[in-house]
N, C-alpha and C positions, 0 to 999 in steps of 0.2 A: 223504734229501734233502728238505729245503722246498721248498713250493711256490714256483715261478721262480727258486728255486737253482738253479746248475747243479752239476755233481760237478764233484770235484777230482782224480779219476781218469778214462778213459778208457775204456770199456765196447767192447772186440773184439769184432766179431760176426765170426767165421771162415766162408768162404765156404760151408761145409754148411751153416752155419746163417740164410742169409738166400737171397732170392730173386733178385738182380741176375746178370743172365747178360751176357756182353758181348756177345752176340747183339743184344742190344736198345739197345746204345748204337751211338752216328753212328763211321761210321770217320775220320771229320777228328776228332772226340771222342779216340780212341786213339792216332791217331799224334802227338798233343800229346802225350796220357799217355804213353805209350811213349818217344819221344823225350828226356821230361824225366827222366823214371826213368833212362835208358841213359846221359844226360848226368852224372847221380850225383846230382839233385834231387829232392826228396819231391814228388809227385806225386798229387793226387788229385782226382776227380770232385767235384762240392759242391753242395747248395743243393737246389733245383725239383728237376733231375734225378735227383738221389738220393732224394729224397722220394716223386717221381712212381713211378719204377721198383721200389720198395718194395710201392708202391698198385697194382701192374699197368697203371700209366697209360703212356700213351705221350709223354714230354718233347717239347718243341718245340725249345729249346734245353740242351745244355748248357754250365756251366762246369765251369772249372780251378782251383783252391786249390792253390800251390808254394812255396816257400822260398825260390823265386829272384826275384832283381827283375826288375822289367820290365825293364831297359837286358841284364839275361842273358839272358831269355825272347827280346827280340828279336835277338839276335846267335844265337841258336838256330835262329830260323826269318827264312827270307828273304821269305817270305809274311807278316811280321806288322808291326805299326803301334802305334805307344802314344798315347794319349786319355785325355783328362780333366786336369784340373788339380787337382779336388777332392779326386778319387781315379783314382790313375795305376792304368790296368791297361792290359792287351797285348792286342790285338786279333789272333786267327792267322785268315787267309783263307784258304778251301779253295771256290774258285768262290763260288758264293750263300752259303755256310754261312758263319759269321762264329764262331769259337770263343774266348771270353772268358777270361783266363787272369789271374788278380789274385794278387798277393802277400800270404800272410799278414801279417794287422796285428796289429798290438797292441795292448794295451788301456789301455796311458796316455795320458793329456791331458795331462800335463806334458813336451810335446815339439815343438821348433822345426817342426814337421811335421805337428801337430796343431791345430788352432783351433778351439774352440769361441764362438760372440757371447753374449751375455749370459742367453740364457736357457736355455744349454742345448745346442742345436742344433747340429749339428757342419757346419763350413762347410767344413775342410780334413782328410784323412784320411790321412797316408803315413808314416805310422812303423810300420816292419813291425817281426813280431815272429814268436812260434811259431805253430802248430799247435792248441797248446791257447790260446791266446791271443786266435788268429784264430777259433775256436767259439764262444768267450764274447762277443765283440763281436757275433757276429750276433743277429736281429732274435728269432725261433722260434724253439724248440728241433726241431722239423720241420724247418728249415733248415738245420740243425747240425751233418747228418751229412755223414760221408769217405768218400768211395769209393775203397781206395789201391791202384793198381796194382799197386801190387810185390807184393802178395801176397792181394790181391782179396779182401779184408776191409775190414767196416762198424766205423768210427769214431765212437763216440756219445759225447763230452765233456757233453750236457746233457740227457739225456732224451729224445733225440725218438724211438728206437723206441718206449718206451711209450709215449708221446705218440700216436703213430699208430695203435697196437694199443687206444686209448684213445678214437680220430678224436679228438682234442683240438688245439687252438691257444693253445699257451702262449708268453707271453712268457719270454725271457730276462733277468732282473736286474728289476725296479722298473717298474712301467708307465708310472708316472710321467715318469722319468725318461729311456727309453726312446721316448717320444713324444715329449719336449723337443727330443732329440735328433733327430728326424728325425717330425715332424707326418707326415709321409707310410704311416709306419707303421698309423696308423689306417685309410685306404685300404686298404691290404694285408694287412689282418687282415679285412677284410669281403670282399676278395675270394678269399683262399684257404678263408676259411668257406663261401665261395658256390661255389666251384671241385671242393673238397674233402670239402663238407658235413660239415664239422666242426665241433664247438662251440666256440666261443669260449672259454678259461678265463674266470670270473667278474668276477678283480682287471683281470684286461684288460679284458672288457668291459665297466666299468663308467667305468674312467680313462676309454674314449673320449667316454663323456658329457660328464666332466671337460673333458677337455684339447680335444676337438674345435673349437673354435673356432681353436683354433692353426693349423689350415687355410686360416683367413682369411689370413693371412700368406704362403702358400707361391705361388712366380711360377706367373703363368697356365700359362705354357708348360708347366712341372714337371706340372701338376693336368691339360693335356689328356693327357699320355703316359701318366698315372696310370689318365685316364678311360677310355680306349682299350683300355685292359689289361684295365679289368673288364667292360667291355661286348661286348668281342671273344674273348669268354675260351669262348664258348657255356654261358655262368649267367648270362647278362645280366641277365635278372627276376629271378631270386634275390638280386643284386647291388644293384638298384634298391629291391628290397624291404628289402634289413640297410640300404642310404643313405636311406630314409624311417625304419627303426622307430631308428638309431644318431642322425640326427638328423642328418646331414652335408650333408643335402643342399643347404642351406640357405647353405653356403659353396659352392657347384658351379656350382650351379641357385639362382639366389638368386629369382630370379622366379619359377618354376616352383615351387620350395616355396612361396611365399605364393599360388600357384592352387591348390594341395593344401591347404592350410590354409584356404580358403574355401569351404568345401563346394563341391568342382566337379562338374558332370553325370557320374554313374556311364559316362553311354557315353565322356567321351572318357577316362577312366581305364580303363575297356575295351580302347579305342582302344591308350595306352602301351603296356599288356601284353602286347597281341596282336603287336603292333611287334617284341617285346621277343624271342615266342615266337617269332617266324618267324626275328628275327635270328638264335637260337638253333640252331633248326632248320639255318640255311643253314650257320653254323659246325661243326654235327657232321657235315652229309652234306659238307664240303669243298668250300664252294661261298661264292665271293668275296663280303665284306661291307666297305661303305665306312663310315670316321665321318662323311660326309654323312649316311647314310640314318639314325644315328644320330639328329644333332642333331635331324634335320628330325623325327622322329618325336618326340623328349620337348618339344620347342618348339611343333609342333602345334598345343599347345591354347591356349597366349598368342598365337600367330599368328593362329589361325581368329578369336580373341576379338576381339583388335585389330580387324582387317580389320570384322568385322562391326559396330564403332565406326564404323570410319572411314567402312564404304557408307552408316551412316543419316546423316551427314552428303553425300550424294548424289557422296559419289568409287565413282566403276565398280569391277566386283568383282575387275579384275586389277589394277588400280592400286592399290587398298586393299590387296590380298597382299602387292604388290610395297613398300609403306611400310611397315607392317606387318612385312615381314619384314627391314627393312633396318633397323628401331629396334630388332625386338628380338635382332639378332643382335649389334650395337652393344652393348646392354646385355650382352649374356650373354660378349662375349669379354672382356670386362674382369676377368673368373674366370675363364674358362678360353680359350688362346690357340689358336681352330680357324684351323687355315692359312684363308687366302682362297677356295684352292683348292676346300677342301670345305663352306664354307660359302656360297659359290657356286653349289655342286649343289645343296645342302639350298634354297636362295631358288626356285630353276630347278622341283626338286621340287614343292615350296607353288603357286609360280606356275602348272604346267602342270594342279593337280586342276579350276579350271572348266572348260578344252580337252576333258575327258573327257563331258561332258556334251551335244559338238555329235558328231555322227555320219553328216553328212547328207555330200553332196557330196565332194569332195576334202579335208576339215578331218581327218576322220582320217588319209588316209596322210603328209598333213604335220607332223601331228603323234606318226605314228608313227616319221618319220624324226628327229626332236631326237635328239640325244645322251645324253640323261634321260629319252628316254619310259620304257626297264625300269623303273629304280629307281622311277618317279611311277608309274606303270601298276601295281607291284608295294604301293607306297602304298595307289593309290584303290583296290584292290582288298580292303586290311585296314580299309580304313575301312568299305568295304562289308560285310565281317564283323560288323561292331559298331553298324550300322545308319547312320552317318551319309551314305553313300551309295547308291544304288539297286544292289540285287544283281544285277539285271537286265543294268545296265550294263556291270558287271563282266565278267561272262558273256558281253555283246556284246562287248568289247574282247579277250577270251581268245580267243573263235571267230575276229577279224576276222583275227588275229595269225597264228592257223593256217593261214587263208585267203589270206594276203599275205606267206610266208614269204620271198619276196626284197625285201621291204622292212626294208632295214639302217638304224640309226641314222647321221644324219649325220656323219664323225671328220674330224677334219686328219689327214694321212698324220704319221706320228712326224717328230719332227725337223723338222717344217716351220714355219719361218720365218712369220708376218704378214706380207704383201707390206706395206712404205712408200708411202703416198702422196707425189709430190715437193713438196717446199715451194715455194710460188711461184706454182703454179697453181689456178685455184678446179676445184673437184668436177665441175662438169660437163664444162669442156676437161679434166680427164686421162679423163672418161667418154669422150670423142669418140675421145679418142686410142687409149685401151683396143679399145673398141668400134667401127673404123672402118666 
């Protein structure tokens, strides 16, 4: 077989021969599989999951690879939903678990079902096909394997147990070609190397040099679910390291790479990584991580700079954060599309690091009640790592916390409403009224 050939046979791995126990897969996972088998559909496991549980890793999610279309999958289950337009696949619900169940495609583009735009790039994808069909079109040959119920053997149409047995990341077909098709691929080839720590095959990584600019292109929205992926993945530094040395970063972070490219102070490149490590950190011990605290930590160092622009022209040091952080959030969603939501924490974040500095009087417990003091307190405290803030401080806000443990962040109760002010009346008469 050449290199990013795939075969033209099918490689059995019979169940002695490989390590996938169904022990280890989700029971909402099974009763798909099982179901569609019973129903008389080929049935099999695919993609992450199969890869993962090869590796001894534990899946987040799995998918479904079937023979049947989504309008059978959902007449199958009364729990399921179909989505997408680009690419139809059947969503089965089992409480919180969401089980992805897509129909083999195929691999022509000569099909009323099929669209490609002019350079490549596949815009519509719904012409199914086989089995081996549906291998060949995926992304890695890591990706490529079946896991088939009926008789709980491993399906390898393109190399990926060697491939694993090899820790490699190869593409399927042409990299070239391959990346036209879907820019996004570049992303996910640096994060399963960062995920996986596997090496890149060479012809791959070298296209993404090539073709990387092709990212410029792709909708903000697409690039934050992309960004999300690899930053919440617990490789996030590993991830941030292959997007500086592939050169990506520069379509992401378009500002942020031109502060990297100007010789920036070793501390706050400090500052990132350590950001980066504790993200890490929170993700393997199973401990909640927002893409606010994200942004707010790579943005950082364009914020602290701005800001310290704007004080020598004589704007106070939270009003300077607070502009500062509202131009450069401006510029950076224009790449990529962070909800309001959480790029509202990230401002909240940047804004509340001078608060940390007054400790006198009742300034702490008010500011231990915001809604953002963890994630900001969590903040000044990695800055204080890395010298930019006093460790002292640190250590006084960690002591006070212990000391004031019935002081809770300020929440709205779930579900509650903004009360309306009535139109008609100015602020002080509904004060009166409120207030009698």
């Amino acid at each position: 077989m050449t290199q990013g050939s795939p075969s033209a046979e099918a490689n059995i791995i019979p169940r002695p021969e490989h390590s996938i126990s169904r022990r280890d897969i989700s029971d909402a996972a099974l009763k798909v599989l099982y179901k569609l088998d019973k129903a008389g559909y080929r049935a099999c496991l695919v993609g992450g999951g199969v890869r993962d549980l090869l590796l001894g890793l534990k899946p987040k999610d799995f998918d479904v690879a079937t023979d049947a279309t989504p309008d059978e999958v959902r007449a199958l289950f009364r729990n399921c939903r179909l989505i997408g337009r680009r690419f139809r696949l059947a969503h089965v619900h089992f409480g919180r678990e969401v089980i992805e169940v897509a129909t083999f495609r195929a691999l022509t583009t000569d099909s009323p079902k099929t669209e490609l735009d002019e350079n490549g790039r596949i815009l519509r994808d719904n012409t199914f096909g086989s089995i081996e069909e549906d291998a060949l079109r995926r992304d890695f040959t890591v990706n490529a394997l079946y896991y088939d119920i009926h008789d709980f053997s491993v399906i390898d149409y393109a190399g990926g147990m060697e491939d694993i047995r090899r820790r490699q990341l190869r593409l399927i077909g042409d990299p070239e070609v391959r990346y036209k098709e879907d820019p996004v691929r570049m992303m996910r080839a640096l994060r399963f190397a960062a995920k996986l720590d596997f090496e890149i095959d060479p012809a791959a990584a070298e296209a993404i040099h090539d073709w990387g600019h092709l990212l410029a292109d792709i909708p903000p929205a697409r690039l934050y679910d992309e960004i999300l992926k690899m930053f919440h993945s617990g490789h996030a530094l590993r991830a941030y390291e292959l997007l500086r040395e592939y050169h990506l970063l520069q379509y992401l972070f378009p500002s942020l790479d031109r502060y990297l490219r100007s010789d920036p102070s070793e501390v706050m490149l400090d500052f990132i990584e350590q950001a980066l490590v504790n993200t890490d950190r929170r993700v393997r011990e199973d401990k909640p991580v927002s893409p606010a605290f994200i942004f707010a930590a790579l943005l950082w160092p364009l914020v602290h700079q701005r800001a310290i622009q704007l004080q020598s022209k004589e704007m106070g040091t939270i009003p300077a954060l607070q502009s500062a952080g509202r131009e450069i959030f401006a510029d950076q969603v224009r790449r990529i599309a962070v909800p309001r939501r959480f790029s509202e924490i990230a401002k909240n974040i940047w804004n509340l690091q001078p608060r940390f500095t007054n400790t006198r009087g009742k300034q702490p417990l008010r500011l231990m009640a915001h809604p953002n003091f963890r994630a900001a307190y969590d903040f000044f405290c990695i800055q204080s790592m890395v010298g930019l803030t006093p460790h002292k401080l640190c250590e006084w806000w960690t002591l006070f916390q212990e000391d004031n443990p019935q002081i809770a962040p300020a929440r709205k109760p779930a579900g509650q409403r903004p009360r309306r002010r009535r139109r008609g009346k100015p602020r002080g008469e509904e004060r009166r009224e409120s207030n009698p």
